[in-house]
Steps between C-alpha positions, in 0.01 A plus 500: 500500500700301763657190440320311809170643286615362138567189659155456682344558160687253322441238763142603460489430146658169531246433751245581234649290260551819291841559322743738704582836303872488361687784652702555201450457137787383268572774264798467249829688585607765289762349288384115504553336137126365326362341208154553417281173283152552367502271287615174362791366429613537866820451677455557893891337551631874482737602748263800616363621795226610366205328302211700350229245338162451415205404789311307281765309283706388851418239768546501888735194411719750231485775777615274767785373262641849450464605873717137534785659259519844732285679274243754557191495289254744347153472415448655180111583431341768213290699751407830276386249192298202365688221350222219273776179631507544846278281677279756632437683250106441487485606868520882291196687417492660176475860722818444582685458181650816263690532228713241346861512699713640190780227363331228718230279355205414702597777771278762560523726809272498787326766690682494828262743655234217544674347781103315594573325163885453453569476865366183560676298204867687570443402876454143361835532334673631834387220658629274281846664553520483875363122427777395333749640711653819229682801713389781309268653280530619126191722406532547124327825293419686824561861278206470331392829527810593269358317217161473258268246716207574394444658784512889691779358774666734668863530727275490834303181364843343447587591836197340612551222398862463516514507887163287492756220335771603786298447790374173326821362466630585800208363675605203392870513575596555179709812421461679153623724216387788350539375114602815277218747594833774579268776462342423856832404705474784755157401541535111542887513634333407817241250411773258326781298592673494186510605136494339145594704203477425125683684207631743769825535365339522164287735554705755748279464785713269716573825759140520574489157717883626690262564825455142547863427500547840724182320715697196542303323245594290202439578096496197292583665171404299169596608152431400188710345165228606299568884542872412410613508943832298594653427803821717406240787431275481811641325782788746613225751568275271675764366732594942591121527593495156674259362297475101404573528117388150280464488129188323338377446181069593511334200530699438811604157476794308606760740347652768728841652517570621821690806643787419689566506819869654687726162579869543463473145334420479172500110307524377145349148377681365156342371344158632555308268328455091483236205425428242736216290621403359844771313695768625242798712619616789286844706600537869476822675589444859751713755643399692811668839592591661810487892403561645852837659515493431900319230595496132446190347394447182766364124401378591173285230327261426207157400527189411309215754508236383734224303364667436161488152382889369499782497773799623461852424596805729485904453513779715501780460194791653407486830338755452220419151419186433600545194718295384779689628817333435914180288540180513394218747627799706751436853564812712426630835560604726249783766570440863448532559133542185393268204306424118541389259267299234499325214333130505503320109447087605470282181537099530443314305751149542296411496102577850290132565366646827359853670515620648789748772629661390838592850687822363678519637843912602584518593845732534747425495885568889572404642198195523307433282141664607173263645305314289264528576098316278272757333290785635682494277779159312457469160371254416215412146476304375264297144485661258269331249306420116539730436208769752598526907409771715387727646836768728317817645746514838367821786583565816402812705480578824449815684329588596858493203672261662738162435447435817352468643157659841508311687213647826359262784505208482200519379249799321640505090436670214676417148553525209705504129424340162625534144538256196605456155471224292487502258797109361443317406179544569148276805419452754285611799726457912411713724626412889609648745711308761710503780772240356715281792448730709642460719167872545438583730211687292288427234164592183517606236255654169518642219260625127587883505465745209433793461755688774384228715549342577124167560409362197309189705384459863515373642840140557613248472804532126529676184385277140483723202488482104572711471762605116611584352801802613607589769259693790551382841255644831575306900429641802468220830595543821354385828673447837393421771766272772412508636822681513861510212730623507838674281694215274675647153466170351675233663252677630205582120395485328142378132560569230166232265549416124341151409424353168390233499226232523711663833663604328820847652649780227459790704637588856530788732605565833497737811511509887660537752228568896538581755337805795645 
């Protein structure tokens, strides 16, 4: 169609007080980082481009919020089932309704075939999308016919019905994925704009949805901890194919570990872990890297995630002694090669209902963020008290003084050691050392030392002690492997952590172990 003819219809529109037809749709881009939150607790401060949450749980006012922090937003709505808490529920006819939804109480599946019955009620939740201003669609269980309904669906009544929820989507400027379903991808490759894959990895199907990436079109990829997935495990394949890799536990809440994304910077936050309350400073030391052999990365700064409830101010220091060095809040640059560091002061502006990781954006004006790692360079604050909490400075060393425990091959041993000191409140404080999830092959013990570095009780999984204001206790952990690690100082990390008696997360540090 001409231009001069688009544009008279347009005008016409307006002149009908009917809304103009976008000429694109936003899609995501094949590679863009995401979270995905279906339910509560939430945490929409992420440093993502992507958000994937639930119509009926978010407002216009949430939606508008995210779209103020640069994100993009997805509606997520259960299209190919019945769910007894949403809202609408009664608007379903008993005709419509199968068997139970297997691992999913008060699911059942729905007969997608009656589009005169379940049209009219998943319309109702489109509209409600485009209403509150989402970008995209998520149609959940739309491969029914690949499962025991309850009823005789077949591949062409999924295709049906698919591309009936394309065309309603994109009739209302909303773009959206084809959710699993990789049986049909030839078939719908055209009707979508995008792609959403669970278990993928898990369940060696992840080459099926390649045409979207070859088509120009993103895969968000989601795995699970539940089927034992990791980030080390997964994500180097996902970023070969292209695909947007993000680690979830099932009940898709707040916690995510994310794939990373190619920066030559990469940034370290010591320690990673503090108490505070609103108004109340708390000082973390970081280091940011320049690993570009050739180029220097320009005005690199430090920066509070968007939307998350504290500012932030930053200042370069000294390297070998840690002293304050330039002015506050100054970009630098940072030589080929080489490091700065600097002293982070974190200030909430609004009460800590719950604890809360701050992603820490490092960026630099040519380059693109360090990647984020979740108690690498991430801050954890959590909400002191009225009367005062524990806040324990934690650091670890190793044998080789660089960050690293250098395991011999299984069942080779080593160690590393730990001080802290308690800064806050008296409390009674335990003491336990993990892997994150990362499922590293190894067992782990630890013991509270004195100064000279002896066990004062025999070693196991965790130590409980009253620790006072202001005292210093040292650990020593012992590791076995039973297995090969490689090098991955980002994800193959042991992290001591400090809990209060009510399991909050006092302090925290960690280490990068391998084996040879």
């Amino acid at each position: 169609m001409p231009a001069f003819f688009r544009l008279c219809l347009v005008l016409y529109a307006i002149a009908l007080g009917l809304p103009a037809k976008a000429q694109t749709l936003w899609s995501p881009a094949p590679g863009q980082n995401w979270d995905w939150q279906l339910s509560a607790p939430y945490d929409f401060t992420r440093p993502v481009d992507i958000l994937d949450i639930d119509q009926q749980e978010t407002s216009a006012q949430t939606v508008a919020m995210l779209h103020a922090q640069g994100k993009h937003v997805i509606c997520y709505i259960s299209v190919g089932s019945w769910e007894n808490w949403r809202p609408d529920a009664s608007a379903y006819p008993e005709a419509l309704k199968g068997k139970n939804y297997d691992g999913w109480a008060g699911e059942k599946w729905v007969d997608i075939r009656r589009l005169d019955l379940l049209g009219p009620i998943l319309k109702g939740r489109f509209d409600d999308c485009a209403a509150k201003g989402f970008d995209a669609v998520e149609p959940d269980n739309i491969d029914g016919f690949e499962n025991d309904t309850g009823f005789a669906l077949t591949a062409d009544d999924q295709l049906v019905f698919n591309r009936w929820l394309a065309n309603e989507a994109h009739s209302r400027d909303l773009s959206i994925g084809l959710k699993n379903d990789n049986g049909q991808v030839a078939d719908l490759l055209n009707d979508f704009d995008w792609a959403l894959s669970e278990d993928c990895d898990n369940q060696n199907w992840c080459t099926d949805f390649e045409p979207f990436i070859a088509a120009g079109k993103a895969v968000l990829q989601a795995e699970y901890t539940d089927t034992g997935a990791s980030l080390a495990g997964f994500c180097t394949t996902a970023k070969a194919r292209g695909f947007s890799g993000l680690l979830k536990q099932r009940d898709l809440h707040d916690w995510a570990r994310f794939c990373p994304q190619d920066s030559p910077l990469a940034a370290s936050i010591l320690p990673t872990a503090r108490s505070t309350r609103t108004g109340e400073a708390v000082t973390v030391f970081a280091t940011l890297i320049n690993a570009s052999t050739t180029d220097n990365a320009n005005n690199c700064t430090i920066v509070a995630p968007a939307g998350f409830p504290a500012t932030l101010q930053f200042q370069t220091t000294d390297t070998a002694t840690n002293a304050l060095t330039g002015t506050p809040d100054t970009p630098v640059d940072i030589a080929p090669g080489a490091a700065q560091s600097f002293l982070i002061s974190v200030t909430p502006t609004a009460d800590l209902n719950k604890s809360m990781d701050m992603y820490v954006r490092f960026d630099c004006a040519n380059t693109t963020p360090a990647a984020a790692y979740l108690g690498t360079n991430t801050l954890h604050l959590s909400p002191a008290a009225p009367t005062g909490s524990a806040d324990i400075i934690a650091i670890a060393a190793t044998t080789s003084h660089d960050g690293t425990v250098h395991l011999p091959s299984a069942p080779g041993q080593h160690f590393f050691t730990a001080s802290a000191i308690n800064i806050g409140q008296n409390s009674l404080i335990t003491t336990r050392v993990d892997d994150d999830g990362a499922g590293l092959p190894l067992t782990i013990t630890l013991c509270q030392t004195n100064a000279q570095g002896t066990c004062l009780s025999a070693p196991s999984d965790h130590v409980s002690i009253n620790l006072a204001h202001n005292e210093t206790v040292f650990y020593a952990v012992f590791m076995t492997a039973t297995g090969d690690i490689s090098f991955d100082p980002a994800l193959h990390r042991l992290t001591l952590r400090f809990e209060d008696s009510a399991g909050t997360l006092r302090g925290a540090t960690s280490i990068a172990v391998r084996t040879p």
